[in-house]
C-alpha positions in Angstrom: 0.0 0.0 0.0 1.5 2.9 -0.9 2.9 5.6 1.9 2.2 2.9 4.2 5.0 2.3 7.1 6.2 -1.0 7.9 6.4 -1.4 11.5 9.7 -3.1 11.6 11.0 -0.3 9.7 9.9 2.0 12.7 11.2 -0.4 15.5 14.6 -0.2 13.4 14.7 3.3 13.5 13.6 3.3 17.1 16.5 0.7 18.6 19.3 3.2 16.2 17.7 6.2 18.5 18.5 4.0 21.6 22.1 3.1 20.4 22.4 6.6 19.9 21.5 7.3 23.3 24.3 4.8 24.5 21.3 2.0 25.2 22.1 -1.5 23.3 18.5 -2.0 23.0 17.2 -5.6 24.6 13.6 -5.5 25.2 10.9 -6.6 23.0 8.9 -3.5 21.1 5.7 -5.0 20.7 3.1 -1.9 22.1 1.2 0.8 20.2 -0.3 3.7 21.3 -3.2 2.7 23.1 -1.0 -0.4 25.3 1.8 2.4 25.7 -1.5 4.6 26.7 -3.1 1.7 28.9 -0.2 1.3 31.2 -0.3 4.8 32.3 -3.8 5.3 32.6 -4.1 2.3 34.5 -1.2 3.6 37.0 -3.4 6.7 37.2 -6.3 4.4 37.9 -9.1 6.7 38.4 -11.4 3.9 40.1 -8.8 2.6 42.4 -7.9 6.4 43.8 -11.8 7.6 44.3 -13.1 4.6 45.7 -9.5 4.0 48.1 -10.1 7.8 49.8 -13.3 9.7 48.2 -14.8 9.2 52.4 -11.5 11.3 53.2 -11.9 14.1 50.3 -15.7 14.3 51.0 -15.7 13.9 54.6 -12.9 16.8 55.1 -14.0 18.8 52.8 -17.6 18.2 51.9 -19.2 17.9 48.2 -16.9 21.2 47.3 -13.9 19.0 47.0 -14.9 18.5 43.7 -13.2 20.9 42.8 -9.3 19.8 43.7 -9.9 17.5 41.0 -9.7 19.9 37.9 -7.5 22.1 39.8 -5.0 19.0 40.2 -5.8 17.6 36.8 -4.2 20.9 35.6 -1.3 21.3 38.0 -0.1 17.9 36.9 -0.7 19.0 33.5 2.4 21.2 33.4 4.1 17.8 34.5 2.5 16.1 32.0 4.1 18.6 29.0 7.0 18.8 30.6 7.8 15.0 30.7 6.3 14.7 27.2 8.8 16.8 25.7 11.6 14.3 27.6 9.3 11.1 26.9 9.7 12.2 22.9 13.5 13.2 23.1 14.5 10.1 25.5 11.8 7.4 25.3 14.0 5.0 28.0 12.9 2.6 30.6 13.7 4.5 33.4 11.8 7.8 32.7 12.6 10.4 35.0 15.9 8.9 36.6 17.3 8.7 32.7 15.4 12.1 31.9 17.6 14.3 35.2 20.8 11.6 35.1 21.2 12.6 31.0 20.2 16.5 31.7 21.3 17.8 34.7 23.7 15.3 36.5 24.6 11.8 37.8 23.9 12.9 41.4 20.6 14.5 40.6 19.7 11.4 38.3 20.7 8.8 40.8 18.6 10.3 43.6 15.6 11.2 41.9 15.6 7.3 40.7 15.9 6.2 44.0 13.3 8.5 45.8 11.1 7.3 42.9 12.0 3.6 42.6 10.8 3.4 46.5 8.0 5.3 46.2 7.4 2.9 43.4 7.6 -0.1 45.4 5.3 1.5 48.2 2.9 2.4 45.9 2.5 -1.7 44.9 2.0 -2.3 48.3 -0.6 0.2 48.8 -2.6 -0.8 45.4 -2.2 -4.4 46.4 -3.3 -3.6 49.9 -6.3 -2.5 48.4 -7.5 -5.4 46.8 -8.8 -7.5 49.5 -10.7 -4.1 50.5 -12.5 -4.6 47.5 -13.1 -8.4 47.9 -14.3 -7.3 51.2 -16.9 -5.2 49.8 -18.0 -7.5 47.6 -18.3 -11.0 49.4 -18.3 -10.1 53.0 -14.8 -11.5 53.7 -13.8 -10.6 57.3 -10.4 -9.4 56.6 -9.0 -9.8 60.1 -9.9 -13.5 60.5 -7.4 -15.9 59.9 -6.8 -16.9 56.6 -5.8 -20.5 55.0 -2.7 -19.4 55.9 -3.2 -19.0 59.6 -0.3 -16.9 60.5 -1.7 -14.5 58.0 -5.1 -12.6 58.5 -7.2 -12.4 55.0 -6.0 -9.0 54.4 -2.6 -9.8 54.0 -3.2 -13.1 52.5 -4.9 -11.7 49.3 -2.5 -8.6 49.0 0.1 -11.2 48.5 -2.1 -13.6 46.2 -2.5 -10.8 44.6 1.7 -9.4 44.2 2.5 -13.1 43.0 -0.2 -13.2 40.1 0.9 -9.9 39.5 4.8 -10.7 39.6 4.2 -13.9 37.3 2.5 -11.5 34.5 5.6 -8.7 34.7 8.1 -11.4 34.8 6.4 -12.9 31.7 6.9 -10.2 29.0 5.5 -7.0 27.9 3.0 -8.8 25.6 1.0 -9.8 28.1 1.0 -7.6 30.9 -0.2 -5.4 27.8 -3.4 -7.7 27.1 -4.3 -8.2 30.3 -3.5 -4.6 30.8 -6.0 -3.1 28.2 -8.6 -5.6 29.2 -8.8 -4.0 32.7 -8.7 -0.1 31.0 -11.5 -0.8 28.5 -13.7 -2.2 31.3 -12.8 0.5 33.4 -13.0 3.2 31.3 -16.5 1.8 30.0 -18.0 1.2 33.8 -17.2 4.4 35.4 -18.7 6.3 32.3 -21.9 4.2 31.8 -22.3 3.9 35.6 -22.1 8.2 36.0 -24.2 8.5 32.7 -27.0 6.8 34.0 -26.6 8.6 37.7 -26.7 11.8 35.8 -29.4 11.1 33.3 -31.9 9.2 35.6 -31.0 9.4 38.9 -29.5 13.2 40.0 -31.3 14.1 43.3 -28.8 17.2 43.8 -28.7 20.6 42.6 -25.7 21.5 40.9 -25.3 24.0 43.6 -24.2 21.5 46.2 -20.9 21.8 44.9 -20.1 24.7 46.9 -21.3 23.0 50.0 -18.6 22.4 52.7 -18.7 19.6 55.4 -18.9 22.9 58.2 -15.5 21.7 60.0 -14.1 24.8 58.6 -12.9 27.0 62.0 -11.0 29.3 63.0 -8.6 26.8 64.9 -8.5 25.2 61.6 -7.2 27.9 59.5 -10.8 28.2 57.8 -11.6 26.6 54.7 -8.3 27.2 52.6 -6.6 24.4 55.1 -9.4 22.1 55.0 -10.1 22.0 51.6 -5.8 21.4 50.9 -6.3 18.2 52.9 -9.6 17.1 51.4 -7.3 17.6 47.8 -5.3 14.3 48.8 -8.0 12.5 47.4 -7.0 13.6 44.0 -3.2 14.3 44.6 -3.4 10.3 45.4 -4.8 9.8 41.8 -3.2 11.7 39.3 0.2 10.6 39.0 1.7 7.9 36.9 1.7 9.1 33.8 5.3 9.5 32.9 4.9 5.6 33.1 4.3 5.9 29.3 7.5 7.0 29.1 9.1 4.6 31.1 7.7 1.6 28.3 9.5 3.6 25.5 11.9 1.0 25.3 9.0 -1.5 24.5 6.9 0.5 22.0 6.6 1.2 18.9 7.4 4.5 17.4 8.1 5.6 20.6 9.1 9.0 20.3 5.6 9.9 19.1 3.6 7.7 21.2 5.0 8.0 24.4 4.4 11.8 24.6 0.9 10.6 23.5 0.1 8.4 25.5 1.3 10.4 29.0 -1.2 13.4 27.6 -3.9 11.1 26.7 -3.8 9.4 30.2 -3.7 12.4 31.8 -6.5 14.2 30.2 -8.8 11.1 30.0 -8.4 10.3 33.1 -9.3 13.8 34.1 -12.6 13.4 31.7 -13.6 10.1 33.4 -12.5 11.3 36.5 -14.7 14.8 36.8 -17.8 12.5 35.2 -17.7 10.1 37.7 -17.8 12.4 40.5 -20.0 14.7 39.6 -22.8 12.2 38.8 -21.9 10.1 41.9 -22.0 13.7 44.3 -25.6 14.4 42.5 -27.0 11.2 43.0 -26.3 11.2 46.8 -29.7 10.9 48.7 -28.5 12.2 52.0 -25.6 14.9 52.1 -25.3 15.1 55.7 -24.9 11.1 56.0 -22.1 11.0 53.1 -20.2 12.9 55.2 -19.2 10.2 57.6 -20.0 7.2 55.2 -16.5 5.0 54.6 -17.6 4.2 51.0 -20.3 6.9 49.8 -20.3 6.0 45.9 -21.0 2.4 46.8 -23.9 4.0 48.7 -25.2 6.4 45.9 -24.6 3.5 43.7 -27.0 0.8 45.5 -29.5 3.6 46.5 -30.0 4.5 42.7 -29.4 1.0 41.1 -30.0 -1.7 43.6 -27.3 -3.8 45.3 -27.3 -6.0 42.0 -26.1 -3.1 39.8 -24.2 -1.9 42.9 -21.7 -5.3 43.1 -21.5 -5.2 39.1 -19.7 -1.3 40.3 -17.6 -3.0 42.4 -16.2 -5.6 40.5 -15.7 -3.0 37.7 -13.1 -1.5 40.4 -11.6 -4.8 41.3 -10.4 -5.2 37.9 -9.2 -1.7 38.1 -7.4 -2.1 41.2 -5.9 -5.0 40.1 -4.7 -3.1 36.8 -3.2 -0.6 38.9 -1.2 -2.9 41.1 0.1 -4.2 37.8 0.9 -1.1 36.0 2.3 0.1 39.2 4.4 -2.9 39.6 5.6 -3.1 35.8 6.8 0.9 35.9 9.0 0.3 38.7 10.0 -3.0 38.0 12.1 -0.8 34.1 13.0 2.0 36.6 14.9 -1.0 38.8 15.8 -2.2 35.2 17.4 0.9 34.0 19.3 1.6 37.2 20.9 -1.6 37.2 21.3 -1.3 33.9 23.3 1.5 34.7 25.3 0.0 37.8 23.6 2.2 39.8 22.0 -0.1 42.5 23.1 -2.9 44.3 23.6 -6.2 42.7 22.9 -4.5 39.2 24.0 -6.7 36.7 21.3 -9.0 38.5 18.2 -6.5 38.3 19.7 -5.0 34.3 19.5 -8.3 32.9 16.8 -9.1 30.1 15.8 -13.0 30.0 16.0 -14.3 27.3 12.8 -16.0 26.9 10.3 -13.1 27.8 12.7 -10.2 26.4 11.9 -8.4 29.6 13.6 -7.7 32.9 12.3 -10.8 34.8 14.3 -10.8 37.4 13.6 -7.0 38.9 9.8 -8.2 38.2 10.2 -10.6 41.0 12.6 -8.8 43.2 9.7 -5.5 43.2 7.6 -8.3 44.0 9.4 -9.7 47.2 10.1 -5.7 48.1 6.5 -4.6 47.9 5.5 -7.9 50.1 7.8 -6.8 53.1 5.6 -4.6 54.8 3.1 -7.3 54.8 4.9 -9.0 57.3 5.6 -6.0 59.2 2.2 -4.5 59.1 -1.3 -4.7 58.4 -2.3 -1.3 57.9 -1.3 -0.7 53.9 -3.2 2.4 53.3 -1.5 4.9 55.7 1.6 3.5 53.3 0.2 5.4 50.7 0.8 8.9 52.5 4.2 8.4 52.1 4.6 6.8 48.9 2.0 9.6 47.2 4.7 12.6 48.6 7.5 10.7 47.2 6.4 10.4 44.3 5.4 14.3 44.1 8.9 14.5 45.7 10.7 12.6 42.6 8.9 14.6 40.2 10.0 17.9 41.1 13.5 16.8 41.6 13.3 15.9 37.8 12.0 19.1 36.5 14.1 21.5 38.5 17.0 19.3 36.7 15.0 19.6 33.2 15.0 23.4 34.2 19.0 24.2 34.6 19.3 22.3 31.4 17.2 24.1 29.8 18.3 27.4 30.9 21.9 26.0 29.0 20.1 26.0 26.2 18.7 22.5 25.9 16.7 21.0 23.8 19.1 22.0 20.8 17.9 18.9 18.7 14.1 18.5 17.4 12.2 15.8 18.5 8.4 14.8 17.5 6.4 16.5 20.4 8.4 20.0 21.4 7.5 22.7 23.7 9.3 25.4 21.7 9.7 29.0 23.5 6.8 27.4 26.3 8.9 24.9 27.7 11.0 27.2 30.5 7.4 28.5 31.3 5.8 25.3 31.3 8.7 23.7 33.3 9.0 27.0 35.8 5.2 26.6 36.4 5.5 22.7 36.7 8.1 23.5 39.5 6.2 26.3 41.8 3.1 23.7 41.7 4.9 20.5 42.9 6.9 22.8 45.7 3.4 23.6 46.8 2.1 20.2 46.9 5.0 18.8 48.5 4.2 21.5 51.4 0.8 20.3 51.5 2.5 16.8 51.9 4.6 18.1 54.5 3.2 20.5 56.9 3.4 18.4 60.1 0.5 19.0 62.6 2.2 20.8 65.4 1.2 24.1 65.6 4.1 25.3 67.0 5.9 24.7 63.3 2.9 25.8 61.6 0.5 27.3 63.6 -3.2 26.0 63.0 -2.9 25.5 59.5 -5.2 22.3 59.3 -4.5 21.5 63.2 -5.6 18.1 64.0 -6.6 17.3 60.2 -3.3 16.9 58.7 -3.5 13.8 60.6 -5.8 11.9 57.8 -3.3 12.8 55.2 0.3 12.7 57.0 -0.4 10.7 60.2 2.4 9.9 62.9 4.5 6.4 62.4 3.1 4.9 65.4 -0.8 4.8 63.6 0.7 2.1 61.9 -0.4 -1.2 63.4 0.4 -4.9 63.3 -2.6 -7.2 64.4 -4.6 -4.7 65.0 -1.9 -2.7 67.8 0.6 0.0 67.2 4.5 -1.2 66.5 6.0 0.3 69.6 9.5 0.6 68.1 8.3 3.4 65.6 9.0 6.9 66.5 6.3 9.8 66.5 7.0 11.5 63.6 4.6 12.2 60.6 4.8 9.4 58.1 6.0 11.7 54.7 9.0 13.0 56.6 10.0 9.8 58.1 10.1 8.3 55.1 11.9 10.7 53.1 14.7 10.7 55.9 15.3 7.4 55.8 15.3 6.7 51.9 17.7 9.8 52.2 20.2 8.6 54.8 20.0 5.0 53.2 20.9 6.8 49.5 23.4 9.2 50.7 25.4 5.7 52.5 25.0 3.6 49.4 26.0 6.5 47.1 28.6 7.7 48.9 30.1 4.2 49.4 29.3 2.8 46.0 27.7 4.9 43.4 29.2 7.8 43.6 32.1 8.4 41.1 31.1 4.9 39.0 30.9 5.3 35.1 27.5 3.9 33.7 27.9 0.5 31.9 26.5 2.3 28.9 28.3 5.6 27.2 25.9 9.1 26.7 26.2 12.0 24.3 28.2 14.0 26.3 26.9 17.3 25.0 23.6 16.5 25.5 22.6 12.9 25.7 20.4 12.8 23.0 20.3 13.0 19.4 18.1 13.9 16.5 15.0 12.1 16.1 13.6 11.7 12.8 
């Protein structure tokens, strides 16, 4: 057919861009748009985020946290251009880490992959943790009984039923993490929309004026309502991140340069779509306002009060596949960002967690070792969800690090080559404005609750978003070895103290396995 183009033609030109990158390139390219798409939607996972903490955005905040969702939606779109101008220029496993290492420096690179590589692995087990939440919801299982494994209590047992199916699918190739992948996004993507269609259509109780209603907790020893509604935001923050992870499969798709930049804008922005839908219908097709505020799991309740329960477990199933997705997505993103950093050299045992097998054509062996990782706390804990405090911050943490490195390159005058997607004269803007909003989210993150740090900004509330160490509980009772500190900033100072050890007695000063432009790392993209 003529002014067709073949596909291995493409892949061709795509491995010469890695080579010229310095990257011998060793994984299978078998995605196209919509699996590079998939895989970051899915991490996004608009289902698993709204049905994990919606009682904490509503219940803070009241219906009127509606509207941190398109506020976030378009702070994260700055990201989102930013990293798609990098995702088009260097489409390598390893996204950020590889973006900051090839721009700004080996220190900045290495620590922005390893902030990111644990929130990564944290992440997993919060997603994973979340599973048997839904099971719960939908078959009644008491998840503090004992399990069939009775040293185990069902929660735990079918987070880690859960990481080994999940770990077997990573390990086994690209391919199919892909099918499996876009399965879950189409069902997804289709439930939440049909589900919010009909609540809007047929079932809307609300004015659309209840969206300016607060949950009345707004005081003056609270700061008012500017405090109040930053923490009822975590709902979203916790949502919409990810996305870069279309980047991060550039190695594995097709034509990446163009469709990795599209596929991190079209996860964004459809997410944002299905996102504002769902909420909005779900919000107008509450009954009782006053009883959503305290209700653990509100849009199973306006769900089964507008559709019956039958309609209602069909919902919840349609989020079991999407948490399940996530945990995958999640899992195969960080298991090429251990990949590319071993790759590299750059993490312990390295040659062990860079190696492709050579059956799959994928990293198999940091697949299971993500796998083992994001079990650990398992056995430590039995409280997954205040992990996911921490790992959100990080990863808002990792992603700032990454454009203020993208920024002092750019202010040398990078990019100096064309690539397919390009910011032109926006892209110190876009990258100045991507920087003052993750500095503010990260102090959202981090304001700690004591007001003699920072007065009553939140007081007691920042709790529910950045609670102490010691909440965390193991069979139900605190671990009396953790210190009282909030969760973000105990985590942060101990990835830090472990990376500034390792680099200083390892990392620091050794040459990558693989050789760089040394101008600029990159080279011209046709």
């Amino acid at each position: 057919m003529a002014g067709s183009v073949n596909p291995q033609d493409v892949a061709a030109r795509d491995d010469a861009h890695l080579r010229s990158l310095g990257i011998k390139p060793e994984l299978q390219r078998s995605l196209g748009f919509l699996s590079n798409f998939a895989v970051a939607f899915s991490y996004i996972s608009v289902a698993t985020g709204t049905f994990t903490l919606i009682a904490l955005g509503w219940g803070v905040g009241g219906p009127a946290f509606f509207w941190s969702w398109p506020i976030i939606i378009l702070g994260q779109t700055f990201v989102a251009l930013n990293f798609s101008e990098l995702a088009s220029h260097f489409p390598v496993a390893g996204s950020i880490y590889q973006w900051s290492k090839r721009l700004a420096n080996r220190t900045l690179g290495w620590f922005t992959g390893w902030f990111y590589f644990w929130a990564g692995v944290i992440t997993v087990t919060a997603v994973a943790g979340t599973v048997p939440l839904v099971l719960s919801s939908i078959f009644g299982i008491d998840l503090k009984a004992a399990s069939p494994l009775p040293f185990f209590n069902n929660l735990v047992f079918y987070a880690l039923v859960t990481l080994i199916i999940t770990t077997v699918i990573n390990g086994a190739g690209a391919r199919l993490l892909s099918i499996i992948n876009n399965i879950g996004v189409g069902a997804e993507i289709l439930g939440m929309l049909v589900f919010a269609l009909i609540l809007l259509l047929f079932f809307r109780v609300q004015d659309v004026s209840v969206l300016t209603t607060t949950a009345g907790i707004e005081t003056p020893e609270t700061g008012g309502y500017l405090p109040v509604f930053a923490i009822a935001m975590f709902m979203s923050l916790f949502v919409v991140y990810g996305f870069d992870t279309a980047g991060t499969f550039g190695e594995e798709t097709i034509d990446a340069s163009r469709q990795a930049p599209r596929g991190i804008l079209s996860a964004i922005w459809l997410s944002g779509i299905v996102g504002a839908v769902f909420l909005l219908a779900i919000i107008l097709a509450t009954p009782d306002m006053t009883a959503a505020l305290t209700d653990p799991s509100p849009i199973s309740t306006a769900v089964k009060s507008a559709l019956g329960d039958t309609f209602g477990s069909v919902y919840l199933f349609v989020i079991l596949v999407a948490v399940f997705v996530c945990t995958l997505a999640i899992q195969g993103a960080t298991v090429r960002l251990m990949f590319s950093m071993g790759r590299d050299r750059r993490i312990p045992l390295g040659s062990l967690w860079g190696n492709v097998n050579s059956t799959f054509k994928t990293p198999t062996n940091a697949a299971v070792a993500v796998g083992l990782l994001a079990a650990i706390p398992f056995f430590i804990t039995d409280s997954p969800g205040l992990i996911a405090t921490g790992a959100t911050g990080l990863i808002y943490l990792s992603y700032f690090m990454c454009n203020l490195g993208v920024l002092f390159a750019r202010l040398r005058g990078w990019p100096r080559e064309g690539s397919w997607f390009k910011l032109g004269g926006w892209g110190l803007i876009i990258n100045i404005l991507a920087l003052v909003w993750g500095g503010l989210m990260i102090i959202n993150f981090a304001l700690w609750s004591d007001p003699a740090l920072f007065g009553n900004f939140g007081s007691d509330l920042r709790d529910l978003t950045n609670p102490s160490l010691t909440a965390i509980t193991s069979g139900g009772e605190p671990i009396s070895w953790l210190p009282d500190i909030p969760f973000f900033e105990g985590t942060v100072l101990l990835i830090l103290i472990a990376g500034i050890v390792y680099y200083a007695v390892a990392a620091r000063g050794r040459d990558d396995r693989v050789e760089v432009d040394p101008a600029t790392g990159e080279a011209v993209i046709g």
